[in-house]
C-alpha positions in Angstrom: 0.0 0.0 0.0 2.6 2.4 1.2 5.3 2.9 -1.7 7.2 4.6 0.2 8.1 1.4 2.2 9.8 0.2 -0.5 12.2 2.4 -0.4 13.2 1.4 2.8 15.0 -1.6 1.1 17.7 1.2 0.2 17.5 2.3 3.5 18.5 -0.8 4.5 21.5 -0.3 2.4 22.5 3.2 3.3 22.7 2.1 7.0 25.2 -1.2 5.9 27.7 1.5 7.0 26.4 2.7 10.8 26.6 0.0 12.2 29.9 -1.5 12.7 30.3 -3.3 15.9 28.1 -7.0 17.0 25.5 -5.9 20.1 23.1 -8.2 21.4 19.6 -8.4 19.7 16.7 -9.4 21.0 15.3 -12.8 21.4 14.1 -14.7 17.8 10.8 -15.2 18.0 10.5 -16.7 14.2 10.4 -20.6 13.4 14.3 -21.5 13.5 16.1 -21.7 10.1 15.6 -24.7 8.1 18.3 -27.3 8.0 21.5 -26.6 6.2 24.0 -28.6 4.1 27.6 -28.4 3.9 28.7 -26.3 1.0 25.1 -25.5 0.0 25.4 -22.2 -1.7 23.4 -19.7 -0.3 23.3 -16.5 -2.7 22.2 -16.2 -6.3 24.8 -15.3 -9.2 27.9 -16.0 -8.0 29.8 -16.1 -11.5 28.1 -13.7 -14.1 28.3 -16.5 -16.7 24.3 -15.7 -17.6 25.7 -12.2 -18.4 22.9 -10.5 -15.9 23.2 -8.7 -12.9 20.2 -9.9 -11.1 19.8 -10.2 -8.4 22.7 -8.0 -7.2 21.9 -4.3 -7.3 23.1 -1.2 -6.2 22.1 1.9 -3.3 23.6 4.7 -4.2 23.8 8.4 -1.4 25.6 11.0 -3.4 27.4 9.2 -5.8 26.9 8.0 -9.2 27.5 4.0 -11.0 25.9 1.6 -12.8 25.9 -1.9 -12.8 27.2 -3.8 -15.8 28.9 -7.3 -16.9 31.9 -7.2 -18.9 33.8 -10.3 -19.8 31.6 -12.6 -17.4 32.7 -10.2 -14.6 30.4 -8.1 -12.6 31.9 -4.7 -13.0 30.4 -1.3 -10.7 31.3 1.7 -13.0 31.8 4.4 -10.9 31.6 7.7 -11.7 31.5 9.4 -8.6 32.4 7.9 -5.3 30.5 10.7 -3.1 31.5 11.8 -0.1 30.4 8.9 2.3 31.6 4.9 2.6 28.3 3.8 1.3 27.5 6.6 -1.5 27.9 3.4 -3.8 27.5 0.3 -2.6 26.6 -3.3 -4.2 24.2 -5.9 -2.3 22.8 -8.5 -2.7 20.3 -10.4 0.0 21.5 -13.8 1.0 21.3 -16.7 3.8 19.9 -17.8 6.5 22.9 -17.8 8.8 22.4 -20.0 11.9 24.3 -19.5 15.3 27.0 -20.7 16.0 28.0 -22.8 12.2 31.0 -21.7 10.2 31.0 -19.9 7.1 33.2 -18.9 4.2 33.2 -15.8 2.2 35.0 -15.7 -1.0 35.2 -13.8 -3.8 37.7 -12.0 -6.8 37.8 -8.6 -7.1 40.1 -5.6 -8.2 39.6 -2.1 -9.0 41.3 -0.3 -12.1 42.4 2.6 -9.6 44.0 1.1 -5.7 41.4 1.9 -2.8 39.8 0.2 0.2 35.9 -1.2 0.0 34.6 -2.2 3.1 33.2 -5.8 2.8 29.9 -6.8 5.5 27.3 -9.5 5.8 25.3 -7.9 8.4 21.0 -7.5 9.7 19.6 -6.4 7.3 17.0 -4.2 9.6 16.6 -3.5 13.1 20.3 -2.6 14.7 22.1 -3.7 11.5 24.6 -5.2 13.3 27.4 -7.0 11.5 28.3 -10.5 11.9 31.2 -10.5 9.5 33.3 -7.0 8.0 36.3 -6.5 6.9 38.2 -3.9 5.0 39.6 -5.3 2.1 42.8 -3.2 -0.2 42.2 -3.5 -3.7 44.8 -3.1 -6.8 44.5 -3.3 -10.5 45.6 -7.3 -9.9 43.0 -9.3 -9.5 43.1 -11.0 -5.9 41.0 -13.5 -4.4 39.3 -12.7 -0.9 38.5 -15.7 1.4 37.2 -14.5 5.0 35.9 -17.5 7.5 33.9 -16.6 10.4 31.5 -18.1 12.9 27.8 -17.2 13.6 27.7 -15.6 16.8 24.3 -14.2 16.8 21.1 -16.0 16.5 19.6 -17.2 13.4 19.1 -14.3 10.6 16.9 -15.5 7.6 17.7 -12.8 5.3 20.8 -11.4 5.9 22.3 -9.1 4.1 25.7 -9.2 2.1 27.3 -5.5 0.9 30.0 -3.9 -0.1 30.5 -0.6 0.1 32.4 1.3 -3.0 32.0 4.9 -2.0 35.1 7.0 -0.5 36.7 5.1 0.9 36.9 4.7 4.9 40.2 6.7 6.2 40.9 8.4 2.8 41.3 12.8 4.1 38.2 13.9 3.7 38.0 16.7 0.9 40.1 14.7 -1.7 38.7 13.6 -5.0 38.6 10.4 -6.5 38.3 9.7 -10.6 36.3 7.8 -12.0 37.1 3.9 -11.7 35.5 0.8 -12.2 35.5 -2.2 -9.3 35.1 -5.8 -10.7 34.1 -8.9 -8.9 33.6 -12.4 -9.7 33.1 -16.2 -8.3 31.5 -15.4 -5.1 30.5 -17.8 -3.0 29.2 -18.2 0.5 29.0 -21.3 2.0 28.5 -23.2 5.5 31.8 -24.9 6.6 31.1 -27.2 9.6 27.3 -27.5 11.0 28.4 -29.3 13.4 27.3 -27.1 16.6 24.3 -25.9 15.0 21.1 -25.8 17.8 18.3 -27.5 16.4 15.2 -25.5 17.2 12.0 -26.4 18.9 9.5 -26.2 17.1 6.7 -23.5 17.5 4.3 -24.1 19.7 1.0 -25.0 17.5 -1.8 -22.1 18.0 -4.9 -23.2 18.7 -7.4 -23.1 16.2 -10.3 -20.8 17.7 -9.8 -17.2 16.5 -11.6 -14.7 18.9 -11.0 -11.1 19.7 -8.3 -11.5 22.2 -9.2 -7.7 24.1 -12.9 -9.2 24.6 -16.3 -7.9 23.8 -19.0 -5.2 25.5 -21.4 -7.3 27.8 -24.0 -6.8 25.0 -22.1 -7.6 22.0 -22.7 -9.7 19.5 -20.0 -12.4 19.8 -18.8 -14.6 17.3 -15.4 -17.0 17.5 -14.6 -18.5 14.4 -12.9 -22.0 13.9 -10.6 -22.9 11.2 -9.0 -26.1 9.7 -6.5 -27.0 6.9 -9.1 -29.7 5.6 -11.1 -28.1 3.0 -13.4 -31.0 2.8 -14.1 -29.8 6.7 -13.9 -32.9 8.3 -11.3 -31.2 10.8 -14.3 -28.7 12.6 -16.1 -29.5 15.3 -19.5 -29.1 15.4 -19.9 -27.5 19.0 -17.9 -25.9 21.7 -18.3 -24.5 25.5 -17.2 -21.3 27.0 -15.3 -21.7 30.5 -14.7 -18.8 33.2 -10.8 -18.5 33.4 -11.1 -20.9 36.5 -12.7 -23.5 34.2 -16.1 -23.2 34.9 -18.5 -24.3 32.1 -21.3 -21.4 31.1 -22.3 -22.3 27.5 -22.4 -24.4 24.8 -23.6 -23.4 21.4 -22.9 -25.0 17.5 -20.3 -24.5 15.2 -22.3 -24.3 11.8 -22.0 -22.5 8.2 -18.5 -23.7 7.3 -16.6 -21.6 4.8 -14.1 -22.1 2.3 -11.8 -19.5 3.3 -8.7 -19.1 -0.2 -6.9 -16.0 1.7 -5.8 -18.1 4.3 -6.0 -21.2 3.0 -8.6 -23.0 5.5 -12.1 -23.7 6.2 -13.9 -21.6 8.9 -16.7 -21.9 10.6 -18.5 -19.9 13.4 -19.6 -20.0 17.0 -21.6 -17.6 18.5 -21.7 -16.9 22.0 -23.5 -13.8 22.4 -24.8 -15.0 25.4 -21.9 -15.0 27.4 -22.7 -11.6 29.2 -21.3 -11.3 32.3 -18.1 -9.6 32.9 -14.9 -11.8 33.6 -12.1 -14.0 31.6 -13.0 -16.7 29.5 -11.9 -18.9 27.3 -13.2 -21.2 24.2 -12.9 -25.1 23.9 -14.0 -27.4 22.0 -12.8 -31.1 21.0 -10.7 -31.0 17.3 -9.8 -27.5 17.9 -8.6 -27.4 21.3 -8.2 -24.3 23.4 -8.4 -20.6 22.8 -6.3 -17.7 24.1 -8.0 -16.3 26.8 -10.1 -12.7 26.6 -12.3 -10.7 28.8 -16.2 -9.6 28.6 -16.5 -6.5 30.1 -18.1 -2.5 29.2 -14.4 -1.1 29.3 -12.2 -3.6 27.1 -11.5 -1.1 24.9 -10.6 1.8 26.8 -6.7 1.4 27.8 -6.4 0.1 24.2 -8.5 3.3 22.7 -6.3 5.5 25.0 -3.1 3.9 23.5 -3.9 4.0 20.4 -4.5 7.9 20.1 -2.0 8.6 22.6 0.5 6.9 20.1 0.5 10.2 17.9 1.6 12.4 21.2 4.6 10.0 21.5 5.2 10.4 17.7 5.5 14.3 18.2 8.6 15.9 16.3 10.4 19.3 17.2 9.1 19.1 21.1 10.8 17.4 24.3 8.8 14.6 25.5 8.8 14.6 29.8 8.9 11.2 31.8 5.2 12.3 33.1 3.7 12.2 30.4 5.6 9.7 27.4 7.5 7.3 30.3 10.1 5.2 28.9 9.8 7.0 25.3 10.5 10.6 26.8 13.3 12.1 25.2 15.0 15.5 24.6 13.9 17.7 21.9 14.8 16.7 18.6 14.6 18.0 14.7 14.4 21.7 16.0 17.2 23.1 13.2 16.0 25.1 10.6 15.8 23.1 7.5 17.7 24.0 4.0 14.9 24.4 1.0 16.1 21.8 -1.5 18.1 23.2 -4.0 18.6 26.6 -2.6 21.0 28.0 0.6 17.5 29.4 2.5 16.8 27.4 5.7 13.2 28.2 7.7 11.7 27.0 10.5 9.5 24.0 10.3 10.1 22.3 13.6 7.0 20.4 14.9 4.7 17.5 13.7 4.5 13.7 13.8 7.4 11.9 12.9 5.5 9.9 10.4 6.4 6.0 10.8 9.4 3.8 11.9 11.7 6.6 10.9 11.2 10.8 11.7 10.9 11.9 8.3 7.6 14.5 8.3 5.7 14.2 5.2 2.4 16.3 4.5 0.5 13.3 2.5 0.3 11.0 5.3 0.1 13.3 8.0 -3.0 15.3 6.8 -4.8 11.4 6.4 -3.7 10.9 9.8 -5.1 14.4 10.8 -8.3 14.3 8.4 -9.1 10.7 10.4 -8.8 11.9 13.6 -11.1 15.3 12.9 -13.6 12.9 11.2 -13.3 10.5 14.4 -14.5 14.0 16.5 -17.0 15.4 14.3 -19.3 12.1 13.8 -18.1 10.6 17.1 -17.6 12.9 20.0 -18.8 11.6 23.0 -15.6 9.2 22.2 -13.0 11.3 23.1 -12.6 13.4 26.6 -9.3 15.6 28.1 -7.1 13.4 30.2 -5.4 11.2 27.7 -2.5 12.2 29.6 -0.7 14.5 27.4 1.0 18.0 28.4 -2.7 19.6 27.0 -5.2 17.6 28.8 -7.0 19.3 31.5 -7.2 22.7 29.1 -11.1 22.0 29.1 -10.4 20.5 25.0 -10.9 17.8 24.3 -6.8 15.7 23.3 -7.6 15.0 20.2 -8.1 18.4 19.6 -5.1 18.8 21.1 -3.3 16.6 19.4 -4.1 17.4 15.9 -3.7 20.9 16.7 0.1 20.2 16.7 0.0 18.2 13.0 -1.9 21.6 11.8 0.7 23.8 13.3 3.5 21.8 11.2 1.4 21.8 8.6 1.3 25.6 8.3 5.1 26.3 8.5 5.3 23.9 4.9 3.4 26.8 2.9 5.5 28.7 0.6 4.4 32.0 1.8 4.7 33.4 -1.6 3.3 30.8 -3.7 0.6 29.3 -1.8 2.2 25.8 -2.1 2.9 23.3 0.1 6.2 21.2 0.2 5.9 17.7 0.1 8.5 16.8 3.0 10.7 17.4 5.3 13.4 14.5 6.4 17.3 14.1 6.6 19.4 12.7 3.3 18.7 9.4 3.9 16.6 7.3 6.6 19.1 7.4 10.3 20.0 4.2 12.0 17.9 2.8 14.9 18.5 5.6 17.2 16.4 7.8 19.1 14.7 11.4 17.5 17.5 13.3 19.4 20.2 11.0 17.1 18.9 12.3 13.9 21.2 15.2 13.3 21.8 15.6 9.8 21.2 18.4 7.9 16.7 18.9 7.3 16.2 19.1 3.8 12.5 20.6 2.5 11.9 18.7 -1.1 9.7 21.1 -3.1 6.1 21.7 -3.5 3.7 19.5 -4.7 0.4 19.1 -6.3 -1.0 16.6 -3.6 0.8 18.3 -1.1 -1.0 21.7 -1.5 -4.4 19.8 -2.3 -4.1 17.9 1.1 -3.2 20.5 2.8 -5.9 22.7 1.7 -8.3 20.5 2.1 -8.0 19.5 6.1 -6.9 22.7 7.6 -10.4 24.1 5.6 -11.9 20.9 7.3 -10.3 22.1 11.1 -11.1 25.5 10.1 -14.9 25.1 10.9 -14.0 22.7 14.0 -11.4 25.1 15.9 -13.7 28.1 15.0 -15.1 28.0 18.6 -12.2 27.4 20.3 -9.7 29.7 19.2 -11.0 31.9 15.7 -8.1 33.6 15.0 -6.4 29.7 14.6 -9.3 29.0 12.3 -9.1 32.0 10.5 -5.2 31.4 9.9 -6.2 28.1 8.5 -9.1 29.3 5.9 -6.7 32.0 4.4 -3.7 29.1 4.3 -6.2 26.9 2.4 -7.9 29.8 0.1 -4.3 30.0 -0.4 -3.5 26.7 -1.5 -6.4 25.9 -3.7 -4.8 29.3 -5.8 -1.7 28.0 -6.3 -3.8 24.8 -7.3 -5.8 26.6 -9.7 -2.7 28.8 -10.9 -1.1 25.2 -11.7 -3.6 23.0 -13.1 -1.1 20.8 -14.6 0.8 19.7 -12.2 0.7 16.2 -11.1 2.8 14.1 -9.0 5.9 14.2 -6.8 9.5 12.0 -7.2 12.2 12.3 -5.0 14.9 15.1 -6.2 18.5 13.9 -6.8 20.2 12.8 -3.5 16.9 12.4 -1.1 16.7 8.6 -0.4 13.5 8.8 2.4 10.0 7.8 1.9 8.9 9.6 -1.3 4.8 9.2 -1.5 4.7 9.4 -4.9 1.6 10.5 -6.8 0.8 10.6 -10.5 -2.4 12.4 -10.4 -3.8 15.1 -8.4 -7.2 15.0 -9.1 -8.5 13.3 -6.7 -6.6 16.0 -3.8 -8.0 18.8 -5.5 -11.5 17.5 -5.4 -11.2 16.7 -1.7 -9.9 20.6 -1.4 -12.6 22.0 -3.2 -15.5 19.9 -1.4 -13.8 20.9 1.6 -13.5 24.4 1.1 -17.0 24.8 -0.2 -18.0 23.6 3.0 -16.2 26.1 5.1 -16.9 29.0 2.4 -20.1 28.5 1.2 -18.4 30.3 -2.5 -19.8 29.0 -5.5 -16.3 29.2 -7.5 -15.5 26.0 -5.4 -18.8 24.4 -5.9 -18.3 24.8 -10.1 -14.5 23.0 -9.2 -16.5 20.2 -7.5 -19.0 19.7 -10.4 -16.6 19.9 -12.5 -14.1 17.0 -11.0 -16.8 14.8 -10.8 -18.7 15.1 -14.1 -17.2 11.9 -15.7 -16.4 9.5 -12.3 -16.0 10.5 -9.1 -12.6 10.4 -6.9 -12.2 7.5 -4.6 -10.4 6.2 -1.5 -8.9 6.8 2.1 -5.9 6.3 1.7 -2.8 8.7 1.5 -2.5 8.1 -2.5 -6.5 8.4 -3.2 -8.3 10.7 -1.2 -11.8 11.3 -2.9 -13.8 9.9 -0.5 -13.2 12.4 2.2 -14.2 14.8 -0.8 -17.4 13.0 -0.9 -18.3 12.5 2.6 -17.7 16.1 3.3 -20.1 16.9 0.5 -22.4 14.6 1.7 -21.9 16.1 5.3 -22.5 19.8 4.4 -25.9 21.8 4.8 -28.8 20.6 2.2 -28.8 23.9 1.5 -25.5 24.2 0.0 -25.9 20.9 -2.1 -27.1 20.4 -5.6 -29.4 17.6 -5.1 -28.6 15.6 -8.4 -24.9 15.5 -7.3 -25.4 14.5 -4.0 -27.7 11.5 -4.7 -24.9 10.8 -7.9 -22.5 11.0 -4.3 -24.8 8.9 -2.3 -25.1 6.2 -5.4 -21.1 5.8 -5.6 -20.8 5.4 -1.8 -23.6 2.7 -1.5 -22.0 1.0 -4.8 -18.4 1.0 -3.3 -20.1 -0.9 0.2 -22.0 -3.4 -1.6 -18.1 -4.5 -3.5 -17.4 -4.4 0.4 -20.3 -7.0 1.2 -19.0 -8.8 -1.8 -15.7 -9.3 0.2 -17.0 -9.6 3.5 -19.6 -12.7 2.5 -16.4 -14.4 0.4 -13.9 -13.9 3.9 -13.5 -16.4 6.1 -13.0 -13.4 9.1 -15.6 -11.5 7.8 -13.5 -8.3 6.3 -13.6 -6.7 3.2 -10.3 -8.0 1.4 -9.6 -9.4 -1.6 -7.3 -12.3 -2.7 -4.8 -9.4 -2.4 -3.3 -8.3 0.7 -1.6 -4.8 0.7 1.5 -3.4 2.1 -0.4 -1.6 5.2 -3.5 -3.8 5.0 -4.6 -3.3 8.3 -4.7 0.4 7.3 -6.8 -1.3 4.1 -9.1 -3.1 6.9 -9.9 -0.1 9.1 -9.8 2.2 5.8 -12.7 -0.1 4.7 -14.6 -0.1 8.1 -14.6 3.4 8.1 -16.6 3.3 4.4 -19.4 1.4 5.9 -19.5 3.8 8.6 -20.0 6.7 6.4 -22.6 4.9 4.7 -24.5 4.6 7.7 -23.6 8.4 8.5 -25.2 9.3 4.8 -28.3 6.8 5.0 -29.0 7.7 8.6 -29.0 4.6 10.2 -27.0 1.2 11.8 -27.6 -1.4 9.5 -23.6 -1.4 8.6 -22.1 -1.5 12.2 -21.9 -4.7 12.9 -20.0 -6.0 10.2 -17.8 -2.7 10.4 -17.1 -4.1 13.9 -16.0 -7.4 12.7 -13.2 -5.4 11.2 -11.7 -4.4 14.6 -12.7 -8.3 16.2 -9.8 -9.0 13.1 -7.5 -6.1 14.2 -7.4 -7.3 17.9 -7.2 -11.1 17.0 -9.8 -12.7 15.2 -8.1 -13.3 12.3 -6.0 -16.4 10.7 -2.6 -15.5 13.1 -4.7 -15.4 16.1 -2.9 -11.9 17.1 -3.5 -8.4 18.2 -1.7 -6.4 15.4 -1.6 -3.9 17.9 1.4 -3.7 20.4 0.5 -3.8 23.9 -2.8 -5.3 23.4 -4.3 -8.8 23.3 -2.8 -11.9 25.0 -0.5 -12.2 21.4 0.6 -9.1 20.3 3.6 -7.4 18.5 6.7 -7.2 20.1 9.6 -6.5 17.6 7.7 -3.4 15.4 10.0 -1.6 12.6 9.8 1.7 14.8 13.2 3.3 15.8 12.6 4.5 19.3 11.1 0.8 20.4 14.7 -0.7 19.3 16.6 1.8 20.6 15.1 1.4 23.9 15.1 -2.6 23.6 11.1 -1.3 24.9 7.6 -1.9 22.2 5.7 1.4 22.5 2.0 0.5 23.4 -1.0 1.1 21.1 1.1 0.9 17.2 -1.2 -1.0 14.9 1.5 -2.9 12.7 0.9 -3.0 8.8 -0.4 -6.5 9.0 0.1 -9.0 6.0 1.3 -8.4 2.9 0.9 -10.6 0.2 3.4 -9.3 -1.8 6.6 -10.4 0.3 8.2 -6.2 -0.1 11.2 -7.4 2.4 14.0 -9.5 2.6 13.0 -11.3 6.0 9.7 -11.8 4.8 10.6 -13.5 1.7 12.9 -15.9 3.4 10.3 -16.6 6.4 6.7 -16.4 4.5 7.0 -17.5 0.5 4.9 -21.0 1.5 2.1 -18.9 3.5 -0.9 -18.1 2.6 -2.0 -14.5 1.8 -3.8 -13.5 4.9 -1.0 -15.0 7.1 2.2 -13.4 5.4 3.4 -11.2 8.6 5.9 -12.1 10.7 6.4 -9.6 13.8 10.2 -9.2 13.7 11.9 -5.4 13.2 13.4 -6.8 10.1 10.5 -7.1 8.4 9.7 -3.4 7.6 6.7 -4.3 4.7 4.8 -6.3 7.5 5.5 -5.1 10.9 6.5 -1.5 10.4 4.0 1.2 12.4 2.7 4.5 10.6 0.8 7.4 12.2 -2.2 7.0 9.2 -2.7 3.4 9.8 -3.4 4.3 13.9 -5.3 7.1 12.4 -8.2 4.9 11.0 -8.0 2.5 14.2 -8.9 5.6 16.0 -12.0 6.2 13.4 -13.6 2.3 14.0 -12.8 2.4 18.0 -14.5 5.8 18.1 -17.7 4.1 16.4 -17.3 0.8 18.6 -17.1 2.6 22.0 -18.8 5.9 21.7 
């Protein structure tokens, strides 16, 4: 889902360098590493005989090569070596490595002009440590490299082997280098005596009741669902008892409708307990499918998670010291408070403040004003939700914190304007993505990349949104905000060809790429027709939607908040054919949600295909069939939008909370920087979730046999499945806000 995460897989790269020196990780929670052979090769394309480079590539920071084969030799034509060790650097991703077995390392290699490259198999994620590097001296001669070494780390799947080709490590900084080319062939890596390898237990098998591991409300509808392998169903049972956590029986029901279930490759069927009312801990058993985790019935099993899971933007705040009182283990010093140099010019401004965005503290305006938009939208249809002691440095002010909260995204958001123009730059991050340090750590130089199209629509389009909420409780804030996005939209309609956003030359963060803006500007316009009430807005909105109308939620498509604000606005202000066209689209996209639901073994709306961020995708899709019921006035859509967060908190085919801190089974090892530099998970991150399409190393070498809806794996190497972002929270915040108002 989140394109942007794959550039992390250069990020990867770029921190080959940091990180020189073995530290202890934590505990690998994976299955072990299958068994190994003696001399069985373990990387692809050792010898270049096929005459291509796949699957070797190359990460460059500031310099400039190219991959090429000449005379059945990989050769890395290097124009400019940059300024830093890794400004060029080959990899390629191999393994597993397994503690404590020997390994050997060989390879030719010699360079048409004499320098050092610095040579690492190392984590490729989390602390990046190193578990074999050397410096190696090339010449014009051809020499052959054999290093041994030992395993001293637990098992890595998808290691990562490097080497880095950019200036050179104790070369006086300042000097130049010419252009030269490096050439290497006949690599091989190979295991050299097994023979104190620890043979794994194997993982303990989950049982196979899925239920919400939180709980449920006394008066919920609750439904476990039970799952076998055997498609013919023969392995369900057909009834099951509930038991008090001291094993006390209090109900028996069926398990009945079996379902064929292709994401996750089983066959669920369903048990419904609703019954079970009185507050305590229970758990589910029944005779084929054994025992389930335990969970609680009770009115408040949402509310420490609820509380987490907004208070996870305060402990994402940017630009700000965070105190002991109120962040506890993640309080830290303030960080990112430089000004930040314009890209491509000497002028620095100020634009401290803001939520770092995911796993790393880049600030980008997409994904922040979804996370934003999500939250207002959480207030405005859900208010009795939210209350002022979340525990931040605001609560007690008599706002409510999520008011609060947002209120420090909007005052980012304002310092990205170009005063002059009206447009909105895109980011603001460092070079490349830092190593796994705290905020503080991050001190390279802020770079601003340049204005965008869905930048400025964004950004038009929720501070005219927060305009009309803030109103009452400070104007001249709201006022600010309605002449920042008048502001924007003219610089939209001064450009109205501009479309899409790449990373400029040398910036290796998250880029949030967009090809079209359409679907921005419409949001904008609906929004600021809204707040304005000016007809020029309304013609933009007509307009946009004559021929199809803008979809999505997400930080790439965005037209639904353009519709649901339309749809949301005074009858007075809306032409009555284009809101029932509105109203049409919005019932048509929830009945290709039904579609889903009726065909998923969990009962959520996905398809075969499993996103990058589908969690986001799952609340993303809840939140659709709550505005449905928001536009046709009643509740006949809550129900199965709850079954979205039963999955979220357990109740799905990995029988897990995908949010840290919460559930019985829960994520421990999240792709977030502050949790592994404190060796500490912070509570209330709702990880990405499965991704069908294997976008990381680690989850290539641990999930290419599972099934769609089970490829996660919660380990800090696996940044496509188990990374944390402040828009997928966002959303979470949206379906708790319905559940628990």
């Amino acid at each position: 889902m989140k394109t942007k995460r794959g550039l992390l897989l250069l990020m990867c790269a770029c921190l080959l360098i940091l990180i020189t020196g073995c530290s202890t990780t934590k505990e690998e929670k994976t299955a072990p590493a299958p068994a190994v052979q003696a001399d069985k090769p373990m990387y692809q394309n050792g010898d270049f005989e096929n005459g291509n480079v796949e699957p070797w590539a190359l990460f460059t920071q500031g310099g400039d090569a190219q991959l090429v084969i000449e005379n059945a030799e990989l050769c890395v034509d290097i124009a400019n070596s940059g300024s830093i060790e890794y400004a060029v650097q080959l990899y390629q991703d191999v393994g597993p490595l397994e503690y404590a077995c020997k390994y050997r390392m060989q390879f030719d290699m010699y360079s048409t002009l004499p320098r050092n490259v610095e040579y690492r198999i190392q984590m490729n994620g989390g602390t990046y440590q190193a578990y074999s590097i050397k410096q190696i001296t090339l010449t014009e001669k051809k020499q052959t490299f054999v290093i041994d070494f030992t395993m001293e780390q637990s098992n890595d799947m998808a290691p990562r082997l490097a080497f880095n080709m950019g200036y050179p490590v104790g070369k006086p900084k300042g000097e130049t280098m010419d252009a030269h080319k490096i050439y290497i062939d006949n690599v091989s890596l190979t295991i050299t005596d097994a023979s104190n390898r620890i043979v794994a237990k194997e993982a303990e098998k989950k049982p196979d009741i899925s239920v919400n591991l939180l709980g449920y409300r006394n008066n919920d509808k609750k439904v476990a669902v039970f799952r076998t392998i055997r498609l013919d169903g023969k392995g369900l049972d057909t009834s099951f008892s509930v038991y008090t956590d001291k094993g006390k029986k209090v109900f028996t029901g069926k398990v009945e409708n079996p379902q064929q279930n292709d994401n996750a490759r089983e066959m669920n069927a369903y048990g419904d307990f609703s019954e079970v009312k009185e507050s305590g801990r229970y758990y589910i058993q029944s005779k084929i499918a054994g025992k389930s985790e335990l969970f609680t019935i009770g009115e408040t099993v949402y509310d420490e998670a609820f509380k987490d899971v907004v208070k996870m933007l305060y402990l994402q705040r940017c630009g700000t010291a965070l105190d002991e009182k109120h962040a506890g283990d993640f309080a830290h010093p303030v960080c990112h408070n430089t000004p930040a140099r314009i890209y491509g010019t000497e002028t620095f401004i100020d634009v401290t403040g803001g939520w770092h965005d995911a796993g790393d503290y880049g600030r980008y305006v997409v994904p922040g004003v979804k996370a934003a938009a999500d939250l207002l939208l959480a207030f405005m249809h859900y208010p009795e939700a939210f209350d002022d002691s979340l525990g931040i440095p605001e609560s007690g002010n008599g706002i409510p914190d999520v008011l609060d909260e947002v209120r420090y995204e909007l005052e980012w958001l304002l310092k990205m304007q170009d005063k002059s123009s009206g447009g909105v730059y895109h980011k603001v991050t460092c070079a490349a993505f830092p190593g796994f340090v705290m905020p503080e750590d991050e001190t390279d130089e802020l770079i601003i990349s340049p204005v965008s199209a869905a930048a400025t629509g964004d950004f038009a389009a929720v501070l005219a949104m927060a305009s009309g909420i803030y109103e009452e409780i400070d104007k001249a804030f709201a006022d600010n905000m309605r002449t920042a996005a008048e502001a924007a939209w003219a610089y939209l309609e001064a450009n109205p060809a501009m479309d899409g956003f790449v990373n400029p030359k040398g910036i290796a963060t998250g880029e949030y790429g967009d090809s079209k803006s359409t679907d921005e500007r419409y949001w904008a316009a609906a929004e600021l027709y809204k707040l304005t009430g000016d007809q020029k807005y309304h013609d933009a909105v007509k307009k946009m939607t004559a021929k199809s109308i803008p979809y999505g939620l997400g930080w790439q498509d965005v037209g639904d908040y353009g519709t649901i604000a339309y749809l949301t606005m005074s009858s007075s202000l809306q032409d009555s054919a284009l809101a029932q066209k509105l109203r049409t689209n919005i019932f048509d996209g929830v009945r290709s949600l039904m579609n889903y639901i009726d065909k998923d073994g969990y009962k959520i709306a996905m398809g075969i295909s499993y996103p990058w961020g589908s969690n986001m995708t799952v609340c993303n899709n809840a939140m659709l069939l709550l505005f449905a019921d928001i536009v046709a006035e009643n509740n006949e859509r809550s129900e199965l939008a709850k079954n979205h967060l039963h999955y979220i908190f357990g109740r799905n085919p990995l029988i897990t909370s995908y949010v840290t801190g919460h559930g019985t089974v829960n994520p421990q090892n999240p792709h977030h920087r502050p949790s592994e530099a404190l060796h500490k998970t912070m509570a209330g991150m709702l990880v990405g979730g499965p991704n069908s399409s294997l976008q990381d190393p680690y989850a290539k070498a641990v999930l290419i046999n599972e099934a769609p809806a089970k490829r996660y794996v919660d380990h800090e190497q696996s940044y496509s499945t188990n990374e944390i972002c402040i828009y997928w929270n966002s959303p979470l915040v949206y379906l708790m806000a319905a559940t628990i108002k």
